[in-house]
C-alpha positions in Angstrom: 0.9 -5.9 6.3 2.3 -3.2 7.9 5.9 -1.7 7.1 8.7 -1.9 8.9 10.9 1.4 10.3 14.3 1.1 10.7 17.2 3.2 11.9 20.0 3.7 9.8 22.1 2.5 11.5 20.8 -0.4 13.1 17.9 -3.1 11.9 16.2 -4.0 15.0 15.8 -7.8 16.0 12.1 -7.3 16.2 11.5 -5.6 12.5 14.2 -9.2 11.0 11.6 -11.6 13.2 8.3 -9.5 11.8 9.8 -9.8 8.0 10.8 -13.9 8.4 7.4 -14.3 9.5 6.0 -12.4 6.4 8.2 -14.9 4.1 7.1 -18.1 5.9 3.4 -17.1 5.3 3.7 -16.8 1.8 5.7 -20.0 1.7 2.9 -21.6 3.2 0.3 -20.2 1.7 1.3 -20.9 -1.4 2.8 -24.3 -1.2 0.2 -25.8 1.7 -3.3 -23.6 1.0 -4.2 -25.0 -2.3 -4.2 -28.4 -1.1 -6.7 -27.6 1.9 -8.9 -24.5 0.5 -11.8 -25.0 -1.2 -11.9 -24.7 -5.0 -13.8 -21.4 -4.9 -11.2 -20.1 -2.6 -8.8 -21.7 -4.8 -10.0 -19.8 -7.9 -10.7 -16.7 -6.2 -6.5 -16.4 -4.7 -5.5 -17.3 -8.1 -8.0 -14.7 -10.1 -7.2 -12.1 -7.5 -3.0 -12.8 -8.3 -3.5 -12.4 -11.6 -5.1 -9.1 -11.3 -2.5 -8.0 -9.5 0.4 -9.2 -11.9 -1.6 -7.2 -14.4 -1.9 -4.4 -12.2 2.1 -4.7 -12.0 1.9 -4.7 -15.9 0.4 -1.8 -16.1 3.0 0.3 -13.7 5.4 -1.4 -15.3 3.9 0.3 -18.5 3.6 3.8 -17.1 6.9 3.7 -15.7 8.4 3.4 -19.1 6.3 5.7 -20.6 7.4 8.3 -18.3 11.3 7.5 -19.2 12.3 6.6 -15.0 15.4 3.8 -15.9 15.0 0.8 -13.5 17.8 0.4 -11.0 18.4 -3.0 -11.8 20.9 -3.5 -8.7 17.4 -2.6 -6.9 14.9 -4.5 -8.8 16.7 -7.2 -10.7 13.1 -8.2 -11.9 12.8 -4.3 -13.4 8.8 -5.1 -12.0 8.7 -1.1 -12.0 7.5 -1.5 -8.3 10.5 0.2 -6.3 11.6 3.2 -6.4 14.9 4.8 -5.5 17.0 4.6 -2.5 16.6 8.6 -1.8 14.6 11.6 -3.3 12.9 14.4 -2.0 9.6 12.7 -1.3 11.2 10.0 1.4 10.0 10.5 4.4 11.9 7.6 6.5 14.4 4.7 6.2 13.5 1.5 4.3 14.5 -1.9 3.9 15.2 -3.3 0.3 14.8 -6.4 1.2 11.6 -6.4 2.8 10.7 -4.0 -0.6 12.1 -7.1 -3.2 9.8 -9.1 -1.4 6.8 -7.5 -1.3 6.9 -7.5 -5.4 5.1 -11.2 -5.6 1.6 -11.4 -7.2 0.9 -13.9 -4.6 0.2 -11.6 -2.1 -3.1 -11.1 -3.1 -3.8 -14.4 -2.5 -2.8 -14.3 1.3 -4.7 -11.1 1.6 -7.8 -13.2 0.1 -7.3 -15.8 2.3 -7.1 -13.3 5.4 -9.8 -11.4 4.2 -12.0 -14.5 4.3 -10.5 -15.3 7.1 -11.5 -12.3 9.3 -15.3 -13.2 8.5 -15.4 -10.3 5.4 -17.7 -11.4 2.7 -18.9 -10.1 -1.3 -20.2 -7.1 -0.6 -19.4 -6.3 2.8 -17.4 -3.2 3.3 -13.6 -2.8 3.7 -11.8 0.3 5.0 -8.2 0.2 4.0 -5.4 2.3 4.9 -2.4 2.9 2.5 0.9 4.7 2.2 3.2 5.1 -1.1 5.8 2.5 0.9 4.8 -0.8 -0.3 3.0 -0.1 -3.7 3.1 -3.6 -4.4 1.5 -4.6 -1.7 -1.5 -1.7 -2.2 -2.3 -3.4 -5.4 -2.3 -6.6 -3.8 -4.7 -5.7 -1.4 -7.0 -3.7 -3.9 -7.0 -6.7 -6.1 -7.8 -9.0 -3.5 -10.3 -6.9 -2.3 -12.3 -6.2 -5.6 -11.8 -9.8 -6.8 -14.1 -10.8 -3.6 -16.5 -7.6 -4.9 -16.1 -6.2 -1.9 -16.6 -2.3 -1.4 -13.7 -0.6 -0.9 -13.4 2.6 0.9 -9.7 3.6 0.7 -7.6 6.5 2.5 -4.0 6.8 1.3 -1.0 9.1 1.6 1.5 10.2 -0.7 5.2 9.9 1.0 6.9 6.7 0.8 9.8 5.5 2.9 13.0 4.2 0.9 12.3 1.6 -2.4 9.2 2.4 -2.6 6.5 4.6 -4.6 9.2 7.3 -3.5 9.9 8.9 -7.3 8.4 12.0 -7.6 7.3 11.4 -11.1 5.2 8.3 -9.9 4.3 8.6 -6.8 1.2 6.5 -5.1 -1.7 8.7 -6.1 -0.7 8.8 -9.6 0.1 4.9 -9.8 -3.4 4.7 -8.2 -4.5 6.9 -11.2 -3.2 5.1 -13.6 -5.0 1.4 -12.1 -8.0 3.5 -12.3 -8.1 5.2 -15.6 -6.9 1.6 -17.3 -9.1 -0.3 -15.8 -7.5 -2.3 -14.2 -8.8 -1.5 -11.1 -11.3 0.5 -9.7 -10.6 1.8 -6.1 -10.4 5.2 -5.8 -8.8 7.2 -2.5 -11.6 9.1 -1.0 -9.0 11.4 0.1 -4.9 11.3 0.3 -2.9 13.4 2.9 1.0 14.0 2.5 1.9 11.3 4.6 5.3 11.2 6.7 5.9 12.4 10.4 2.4 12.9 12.0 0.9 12.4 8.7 1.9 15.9 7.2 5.0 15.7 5.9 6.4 17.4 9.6 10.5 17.7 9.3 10.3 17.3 5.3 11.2 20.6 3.6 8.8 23.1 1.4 10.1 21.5 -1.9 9.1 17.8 -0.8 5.9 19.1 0.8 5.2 20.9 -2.6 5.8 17.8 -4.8 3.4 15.9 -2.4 0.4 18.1 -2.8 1.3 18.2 -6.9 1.4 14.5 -7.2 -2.3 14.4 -5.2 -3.3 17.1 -7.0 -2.6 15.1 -10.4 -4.1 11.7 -8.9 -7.0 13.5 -8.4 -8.1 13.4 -5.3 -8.7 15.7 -2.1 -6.0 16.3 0.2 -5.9 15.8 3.6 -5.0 18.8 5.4 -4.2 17.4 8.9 -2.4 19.3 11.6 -1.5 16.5 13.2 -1.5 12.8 14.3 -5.0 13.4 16.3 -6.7 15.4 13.5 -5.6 13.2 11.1 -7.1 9.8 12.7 -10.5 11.9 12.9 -10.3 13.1 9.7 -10.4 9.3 8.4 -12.9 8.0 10.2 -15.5 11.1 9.2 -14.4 10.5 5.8 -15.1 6.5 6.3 -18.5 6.8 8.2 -19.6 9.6 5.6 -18.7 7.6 2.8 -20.2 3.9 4.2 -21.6 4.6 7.0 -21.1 3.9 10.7 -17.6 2.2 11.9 -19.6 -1.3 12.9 -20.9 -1.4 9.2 -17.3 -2.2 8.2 -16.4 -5.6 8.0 -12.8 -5.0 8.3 -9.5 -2.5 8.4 -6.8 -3.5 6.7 -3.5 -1.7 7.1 -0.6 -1.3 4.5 2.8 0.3 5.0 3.5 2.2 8.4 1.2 4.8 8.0 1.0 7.2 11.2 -2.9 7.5 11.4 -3.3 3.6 11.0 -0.1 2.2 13.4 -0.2 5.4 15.6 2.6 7.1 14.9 6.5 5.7 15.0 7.3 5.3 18.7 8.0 1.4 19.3 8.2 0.8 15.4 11.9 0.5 15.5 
């Protein structure tokens, strides 16, 4: 559940391949699983969908609230999940395609079925990685997540690459705010760093770095201070181990969007 990077100028063969594949498991997921789950798995995809489409509601909601006009050439389904194709707080290229199609509900039930899959069960504990890039897809994971009352221990960051939480006046941590304060859902970052080139905003100017740490600062949570890719990968997993214990004790990591700390930077990612 990674994201892709692409160059401007050029989309490479590999990031096309790694997006068809994404499409063909959802097609088959949804068309082929619910003939050979189980109907507890069954029930648990489709409870963990519909938290998400109400998750999705609930942006949606804030979105108009805050007066941000959908860019209906972007997101013809004005879902409120993507955001614009440039703005301060971009840290890298991003394909709208690959965006449009990570606004489906039923993500949550492939990321149930993987979850399962992996050998996680209801109250094991799941470290997750997220960046503001595929917001969509954070909820999807969080839903699918709680719905199997799993623990969730979450680390995010706040840049996003283009289309996706990538607005400055709803940005990831205060989309996650919002999920939380609603009810919707309840996983909480234990901390947030600014996210981009070596996961600290490296190449982005004072003005973006500045709107970074305000939209942490009014999601709430502590910032990650890294100097650097090294620092920052350490950073998590004292943050993870302090907060649920040793690495083994986690049942499973699950990445989503390219996050440097998580995919190890962007060499090779384009």
């Amino acid at each position: 559940m990674k994201s892709l990077y692409y160059r401007s100028e050029k989309i490479s063969p590999v990031s096309l391949m790694a997006l068809a594949v994404a499409s063909i498991v959802v097609v088959v997921v949804v068309q082929t699983f619910p003939t050979r789950v189980s109907d507890d798995r069954r029930e648990q995809m489709l409870a963990a969908s519909q938290l998400t489409e109400e998750a999705f509601e609930e942006i949606r909601t804030h979105r108009q609230e805050l007066g941000i006009r959908v860019n209906h050439g972007h997101d013809p389904w004005a879902s409120g999940m993507l955001g614009p194709s440039m703005s301060l707080v971009t840290s890298l290229p991003g394909h709208l395609d690959a965006k449009q199609t990570s606004v489906n509900p039923n993500f949550a039930a492939v990321a149930v079925h993987y979850l399962l899959e992996s050998g996680a069960r209801p109250g094991d504990r799941v470290a997750i990685g997220c960046t503001g890039s595929f917001p969509a897809l954070n909820i999807a994971v969080l839903a699918a997540a709680e719905t199997l009352n799993m623990e969730t221990f979450l680390i995010s960051s706040a840049a996003s690459s283009q289309f996706g939480a990538n607005h400055p006046e709803q940005m990831w941590p205060m989309m996650e705010k919002r999920l939380v304060d609603s009810g919707v859902l309840a996983s909480s970052s234990l901390a947030v760093s600014r996210g981009g080139f070596r996961d600290n905003a490296i190449g982005m100017t004072a003005n973006a770095r500045r709107l970074l740490d305000e939209a942490i600062a009014r999601g709430e949570r502590p910032v990650m201070d890294c100097t650097g890719l090294e620092q920052s990968i350490g950073d998590r997993l004292r943050l993870l181990t302090n907060a649920g214990g040793t690495i083994e004790e986690f049942a499973a990591y699950v990445n989503v969007g390219g996050g440097s700390a998580s995919v190890g930077g962007t060499q090779g990612n384009d």
